[in-house]
N, C-alpha and C positions, 0 to 999 in steps of 0.2 A: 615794648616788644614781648611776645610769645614766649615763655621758657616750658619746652614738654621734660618733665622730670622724670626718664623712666628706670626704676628702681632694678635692684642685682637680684639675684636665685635669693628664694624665699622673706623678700619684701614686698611689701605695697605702698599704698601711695605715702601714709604715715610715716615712712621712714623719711620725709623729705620733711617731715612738720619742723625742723628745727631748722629746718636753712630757708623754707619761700618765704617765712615772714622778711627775712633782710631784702629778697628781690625783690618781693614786692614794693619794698618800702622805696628801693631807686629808684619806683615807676613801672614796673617790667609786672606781666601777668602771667602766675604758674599754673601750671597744668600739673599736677603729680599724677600717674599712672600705678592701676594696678593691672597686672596680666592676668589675660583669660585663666581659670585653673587654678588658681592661688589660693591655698584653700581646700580646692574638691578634693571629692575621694575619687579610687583611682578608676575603678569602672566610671565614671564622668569625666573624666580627664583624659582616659585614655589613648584618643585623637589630637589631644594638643599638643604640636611640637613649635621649634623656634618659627616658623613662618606664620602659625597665629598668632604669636607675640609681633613680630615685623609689623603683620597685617594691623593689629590692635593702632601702635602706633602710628600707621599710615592712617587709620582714618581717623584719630585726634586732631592730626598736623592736617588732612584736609577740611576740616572742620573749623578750622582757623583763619583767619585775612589776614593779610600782611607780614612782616617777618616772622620766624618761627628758629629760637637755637631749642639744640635737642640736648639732652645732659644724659647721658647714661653712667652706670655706678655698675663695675665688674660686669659680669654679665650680661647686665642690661646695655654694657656697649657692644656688646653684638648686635641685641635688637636694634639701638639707636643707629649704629653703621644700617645696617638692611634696610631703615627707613629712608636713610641717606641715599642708600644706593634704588630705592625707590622713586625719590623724591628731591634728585641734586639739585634742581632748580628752585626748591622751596622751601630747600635749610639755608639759612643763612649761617650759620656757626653750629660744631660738633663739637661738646666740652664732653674727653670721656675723663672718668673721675677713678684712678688709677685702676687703669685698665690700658688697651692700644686697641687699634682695627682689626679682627680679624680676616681673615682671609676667604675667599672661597670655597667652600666645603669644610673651614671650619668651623669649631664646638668649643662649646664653657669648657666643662669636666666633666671626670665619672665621679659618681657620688651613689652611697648605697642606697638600694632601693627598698620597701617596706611598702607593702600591702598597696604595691600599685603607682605608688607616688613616691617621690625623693623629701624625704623631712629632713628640718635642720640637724646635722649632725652634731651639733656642740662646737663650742670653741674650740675646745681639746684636740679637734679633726682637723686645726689651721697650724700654720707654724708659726712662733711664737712673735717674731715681728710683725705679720700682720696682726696680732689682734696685742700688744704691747702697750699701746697707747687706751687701751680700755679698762676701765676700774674696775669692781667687784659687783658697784650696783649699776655701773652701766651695760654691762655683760647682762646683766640677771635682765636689765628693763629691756633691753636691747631682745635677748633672746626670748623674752615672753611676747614678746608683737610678732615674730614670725612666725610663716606660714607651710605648707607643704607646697614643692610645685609639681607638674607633670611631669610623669616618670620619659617621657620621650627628648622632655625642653634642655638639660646639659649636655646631652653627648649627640643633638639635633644638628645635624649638617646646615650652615647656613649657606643660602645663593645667593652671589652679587652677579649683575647683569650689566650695567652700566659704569663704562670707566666714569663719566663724569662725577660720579662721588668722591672722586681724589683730587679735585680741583674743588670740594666745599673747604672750608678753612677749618682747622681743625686744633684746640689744642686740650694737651693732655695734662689734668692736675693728677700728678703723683704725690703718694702717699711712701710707696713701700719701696720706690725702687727711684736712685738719685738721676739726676736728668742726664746729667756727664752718663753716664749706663746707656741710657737710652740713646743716646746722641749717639756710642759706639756701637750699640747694635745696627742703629741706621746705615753706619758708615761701613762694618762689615757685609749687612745684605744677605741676610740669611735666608734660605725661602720662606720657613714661617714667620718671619717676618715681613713678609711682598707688600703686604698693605702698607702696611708702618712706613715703609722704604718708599712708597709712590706718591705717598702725601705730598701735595705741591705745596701748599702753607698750614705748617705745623707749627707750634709755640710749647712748651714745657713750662707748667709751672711747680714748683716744688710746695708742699703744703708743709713741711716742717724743716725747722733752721737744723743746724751743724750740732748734733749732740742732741737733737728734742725730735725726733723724729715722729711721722704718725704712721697709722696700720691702714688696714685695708677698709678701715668701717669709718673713716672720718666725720662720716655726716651725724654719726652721733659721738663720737669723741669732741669733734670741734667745729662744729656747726658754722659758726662764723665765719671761719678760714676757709670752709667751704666755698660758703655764700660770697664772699670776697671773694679770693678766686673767680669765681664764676663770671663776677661783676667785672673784675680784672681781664676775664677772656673776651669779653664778645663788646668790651669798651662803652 
């Protein structure tokens, strides 16, 4: 099977190098993605918002025969939904990796802007459980591979078109927030949550036990429990 790995705000395809070696290994062939932009400066980037991220993704996944799951990691499950909502007939599984769907016209985040383009802000700019399960030197290796993205791509309105994206199967490895949470958000029904709520097959899986908790970057805290997981999702 197809796995498109598309990476969160200010990664590339590298950030996925610690988990495609296990999928590949069950047989599965990855795809890591980097987005248009990632990188440039901002007079070149100026133009790129989330729909050329969508787009990007749309044409890897057309590029491919046969089943295709999509993995998005924070942000990048917004792009992965838009592909979805591109392309429901040709995902077979949506794994977002503690993130949820969002909505129609909505956006990542705001994040400060500098000379045109959104650079990582630091760790220091996250709250302290997500980035908790991160070391000293994984922070430091971690935040030297990142990149700049386009000042337009976190606070980009995303469009879904197609209900049948809610009938892909879908499930979500959390990291930073327990599934019981999520399970009550569903049940209250909030509108920024529409998406979340309309999922017809959704599955939760938890990436850290009772007392070991993980942050928002797992894929380099614990690479494996990713890759599992994943392996876990799409069977």
């Amino acid at each position: 099977m197809h796995i498109i790995l598309v990476p969160g705000l200010w990664l590339d395809a590298s950030s996925w190098g610690d988990v495609a070696p296990a999928l590949e290994a069950a047989g599965h062939r990855t795809h890591p993605l980097t987005m248009p932009g990632v990188g440039g400066s901002g007079p070149d980037t100026a133009g790129i918002g989330m729909a050329a991220w969508v787009d990007a993704t749309v044409t890897a996944l057309d590029a491919l025969d046969g089943e295709v799951v999509l993995v998005g990691h924070s942000g990048g499950g917004n792009v992965a939904y838009g592909a979805v909502d591109a392309r429901p007939d040709r995902v077979a599984h949506l794994v977002l990796l503690d993130t949820w769907p969002p909505s129609d016209g909505g956006s990542v985040s705001e994040f400060p802007i500098v000379d045109g383009v959104v650079p990582f802000p630091g760790w220091d700019f996250f709250d302290e459980p997500d980035i908790a399960d991160l070391d000293p030197q994984t922070r430091a290796d971690a935040a030297a591979c990142t990149k700049s993205v386009p000042a337009r791509v976190p606070t980009d309105p995303i469009r879904l078109s197609d209900q049948r994206r809610r009938s892909v199967p879908v499930t979500i490895v959390t990291g930073t927030v327990p599934a019981a949470q999520i399970r009550e958000i569903i049940a209250a029904g909030p509108e920024w949550a529409a998406e979340l709520v309309a999922l017809e097959h959704l599955d939760i899986i938890e990436l850290g036990a009772p007392g070991d908790p993980t942050g928002h970057w797992p894929q380099f805290s614990r690479p494996g429990a990713v890759a599992e997981a994943i392996l876990r999702a799409i069977g």
